[in-house]
N, C-alpha and C positions, 0 to 999 in steps of 0.2 A: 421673204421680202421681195418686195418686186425692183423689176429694173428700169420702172420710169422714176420721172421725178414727181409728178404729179398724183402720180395711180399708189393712193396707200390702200391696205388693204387691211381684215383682220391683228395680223400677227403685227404690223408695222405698229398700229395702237397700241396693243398689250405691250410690245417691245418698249413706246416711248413712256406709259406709265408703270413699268419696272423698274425703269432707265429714273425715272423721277423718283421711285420711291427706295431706290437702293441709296442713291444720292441723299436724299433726304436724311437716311439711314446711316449714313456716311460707307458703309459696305452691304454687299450683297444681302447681307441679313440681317437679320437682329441677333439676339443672344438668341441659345439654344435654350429650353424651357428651365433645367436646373440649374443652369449658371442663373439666369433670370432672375430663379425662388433665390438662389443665394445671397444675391447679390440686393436681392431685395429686402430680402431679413436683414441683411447686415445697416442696409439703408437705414431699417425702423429703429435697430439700436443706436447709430450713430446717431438720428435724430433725437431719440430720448435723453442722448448724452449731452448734444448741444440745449435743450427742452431745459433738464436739469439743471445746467450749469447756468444758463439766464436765469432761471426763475430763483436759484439760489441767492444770486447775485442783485438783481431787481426786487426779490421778496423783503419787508424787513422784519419778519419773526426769522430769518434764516442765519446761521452764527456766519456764512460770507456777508451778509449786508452787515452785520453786526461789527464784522474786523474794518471794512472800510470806515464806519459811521467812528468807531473807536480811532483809527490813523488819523482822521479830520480834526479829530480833538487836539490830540499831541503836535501838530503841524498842516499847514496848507498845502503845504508841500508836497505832501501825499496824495491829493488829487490827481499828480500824472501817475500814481500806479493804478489810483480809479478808473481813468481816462486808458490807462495801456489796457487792462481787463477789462475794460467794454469797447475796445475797437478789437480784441481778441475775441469777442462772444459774438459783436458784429461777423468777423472773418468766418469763424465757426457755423455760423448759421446759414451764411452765403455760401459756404462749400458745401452744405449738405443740397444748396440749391445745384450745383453745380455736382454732387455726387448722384444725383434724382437726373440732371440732361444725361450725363453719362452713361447710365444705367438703360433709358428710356431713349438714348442713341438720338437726343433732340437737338437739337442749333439752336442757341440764343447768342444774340452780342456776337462780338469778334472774340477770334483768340485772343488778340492782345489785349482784349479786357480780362479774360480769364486765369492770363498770364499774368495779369496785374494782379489780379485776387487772390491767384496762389502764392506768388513771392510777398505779398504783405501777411497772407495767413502762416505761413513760418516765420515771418518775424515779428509779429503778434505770438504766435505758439509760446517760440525761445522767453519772450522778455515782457508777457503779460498774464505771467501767472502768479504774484504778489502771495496770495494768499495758499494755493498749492504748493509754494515751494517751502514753505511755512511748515505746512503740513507734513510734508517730506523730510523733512530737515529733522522733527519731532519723531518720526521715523525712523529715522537715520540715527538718532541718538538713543530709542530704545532697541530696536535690533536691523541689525543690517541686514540680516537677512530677509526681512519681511519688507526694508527696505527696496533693495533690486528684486524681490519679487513684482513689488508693488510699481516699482518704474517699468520693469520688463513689461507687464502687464499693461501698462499704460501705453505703453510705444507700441507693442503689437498688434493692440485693439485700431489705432487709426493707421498703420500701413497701407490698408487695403483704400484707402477715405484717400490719403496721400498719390497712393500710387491712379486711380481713376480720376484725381483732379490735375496732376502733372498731365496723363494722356488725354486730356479734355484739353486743357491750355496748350499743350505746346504739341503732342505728337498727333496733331491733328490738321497739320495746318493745310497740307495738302488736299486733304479731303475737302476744304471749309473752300479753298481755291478753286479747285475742280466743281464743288456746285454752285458756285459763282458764274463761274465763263458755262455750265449747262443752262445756267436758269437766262443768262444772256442770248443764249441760242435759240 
């Protein structure tokens, strides 16, 4: 680097758009190439999962549109579990947006919108699964064991969905800070 103010040189360039692209980046670099592939397979099936569960839910030859369309009959009332499992398939599909900036280290919105998205996509998760918990239950009363297999399995499949959308919303904020007051400079 040089020691005027004025006189930049080579290295000053490369240095200022490192400086922007690490920022941008939120750290020095991106993933390394296997975390990458990992984390990007996992992407494709979390998306299939979200893919499935709308189209289940929106299709009506599918036996979930079918449980909904059957609830409508016996009470009206039953539209807020319609209504709770499609702002849960909303949440769902918006964290896979948000597990895709994660992955691809991109900036969209603020954290506190992201933060908003994760604390309502767990509580959509908890108390908008009407028809799953149905399913489990049915579960649950022919073998238990294929039960907790069947949950274990369910919870450990979105851990990794969980834990990249909490560090996108909340353990990020400094970073989202710091290219703020760069991009101001």
């Amino acid at each position: 680097m040089s020691s005027h103010k004025g006189d930049f040189s080579a290295t000053d360039y490369e240095f200022q758009i490192s400086r922007d692209i690490s920022t941008f980046l939120w750290h020095n670099g991106g993933m390394r190439f296997l975390t990458l592939l990992a984390w990007c397979s996992y992407f494709f099936v979390i998306v299939s999962f979200a893919y499935i569960n709308a189209f289940e839910f929106f299709s009506p030859s599918q036996p979930k549109h079918l449980y909904f369309f059957i609830l409508f009959a016996f009470n009206a009332s039953f539209y807020i579990s319609y209504a709770l499992e499609s702002f849960q398939i909303f949440f769902n599909i918006l964290s896979c947006f948000c597990l895709a900036l994660y992955i691809f280290r991109i900036r969209l919105f603020t954290p506190t919108f992201w933060q908003h998205v994760f604390i309502l996509r767990c509580i959509f998760d908890l108390i908008g699964h009407s028809y799953e918990m149905n399913y489990f239950l049915a579960y649950y009363n022919t073998s238990i064991l294929f039960f907790w297999i069947l949950i274990g399995t369910a919870i450990l499949t979105y851990i990794p969905s969980y834990f990249a959308c909490f560090e996108y919303a909340f353990g990020n904020r400094v970073l989202f800070d710091s290219a703020k007051k760069i991009k101001k400079s």
